[in-house]
N, C-alpha and C positions, 0 to 999 in steps of 0.2 A: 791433169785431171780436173784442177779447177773449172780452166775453161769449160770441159764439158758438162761440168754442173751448174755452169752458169749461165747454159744455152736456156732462149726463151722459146724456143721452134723448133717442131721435126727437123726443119730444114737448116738451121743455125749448129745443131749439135752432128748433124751428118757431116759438113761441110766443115765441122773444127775437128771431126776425129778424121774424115780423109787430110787435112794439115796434118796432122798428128802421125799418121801412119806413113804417112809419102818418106817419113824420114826413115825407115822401115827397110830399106833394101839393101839388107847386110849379107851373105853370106848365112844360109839356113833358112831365111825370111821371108819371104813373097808376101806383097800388100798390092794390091789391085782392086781398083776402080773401074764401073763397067755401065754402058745401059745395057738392060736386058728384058725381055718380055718371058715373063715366068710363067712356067708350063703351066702352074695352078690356076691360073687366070689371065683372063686377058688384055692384062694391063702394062704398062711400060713401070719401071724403076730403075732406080742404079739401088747396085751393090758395089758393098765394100768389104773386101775379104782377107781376112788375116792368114797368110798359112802360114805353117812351122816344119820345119822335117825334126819328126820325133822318131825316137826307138820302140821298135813293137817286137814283142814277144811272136816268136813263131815255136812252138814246141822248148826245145834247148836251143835254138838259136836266134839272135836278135837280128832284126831287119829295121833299114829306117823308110819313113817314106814321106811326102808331105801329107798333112791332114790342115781341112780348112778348122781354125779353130774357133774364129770369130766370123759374119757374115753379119753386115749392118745393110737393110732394106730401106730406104728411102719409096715408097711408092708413091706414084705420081697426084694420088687426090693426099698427098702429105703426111700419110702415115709413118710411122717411124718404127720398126719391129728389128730384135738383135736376137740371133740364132750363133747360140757356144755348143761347144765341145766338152762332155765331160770325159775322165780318162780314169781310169782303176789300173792299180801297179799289176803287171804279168811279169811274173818270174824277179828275178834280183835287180833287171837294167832296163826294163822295159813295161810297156803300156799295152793298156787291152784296146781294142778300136772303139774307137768314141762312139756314144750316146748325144744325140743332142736336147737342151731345152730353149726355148725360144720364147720372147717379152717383149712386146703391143705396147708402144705409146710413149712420150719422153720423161713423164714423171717415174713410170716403173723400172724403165730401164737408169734412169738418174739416181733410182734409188739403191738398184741392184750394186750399182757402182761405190755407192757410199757407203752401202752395208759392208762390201768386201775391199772397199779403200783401193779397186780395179785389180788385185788380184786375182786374177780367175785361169792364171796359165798352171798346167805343171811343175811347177819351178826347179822340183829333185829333177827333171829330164829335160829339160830344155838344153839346147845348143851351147854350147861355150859362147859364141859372136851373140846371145842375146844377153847373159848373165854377166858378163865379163865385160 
């Protein structure tokens, strides 16, 4: 987490959380790296994307499935925006389908980080292979 508050550039703190994530592929986990040209415009970036397989409440029965929870956008004129997952408990074991909110630029997103000291997952529901 240091490092990432110690990035000076859009591009220095994308580039220390894909290190960061690359160690990521455990069992329940998916982290990938991508170029992409996003439908919203017509510009090239990479994405970086966090997924989880979490439990989701479906009536009485739980189902799991991957959800992206994280998405770090690098776009190509340097901008830096970070698009999370929020989750609200459904039933005893399980999660409602995420909402997401999303943060424009290194200082705000640096800061989000510091406020919440990077906790920003589910932690009562996350994977055994991510807590353990």
């Amino acid at each position: 987490m240091r490092d990432l508050l110690a990035a000076q550039t859009e591009t220095e703190f994308f580039i220390r959380m894909c290190a960061l994530l690359k160690h990521y592929h455990l069992k329940d986990i998916k982290s990938l790296t991508e170029l992409v040209t996003l439908s919203t415009s017509p510009r090239l970036a990479l994405e970086l994307t966090l997924s989880l397989l979490l439990p989701h409440a479906h009536g009485q029965a739980i189902g799991w499935s991957y959800d992206n929870v994280w998405t770090f956008t690098l776009y190509a004129d340097g901008t830096l925006s970070w698009r999370f997952a929020h989750f609200d408990k459904a039933g005893d074991q399980g999660l409602s389908t995420p909402t997401y909110s999303q943060l424009e630029g290194l200082e705000v997103i640096q800061q989000r980080l510091r406020e919440t000291s990077g906790e920003m997952l589910p932690h009562d529901f996350l994977p055994a292979s991510v807590v353990s």
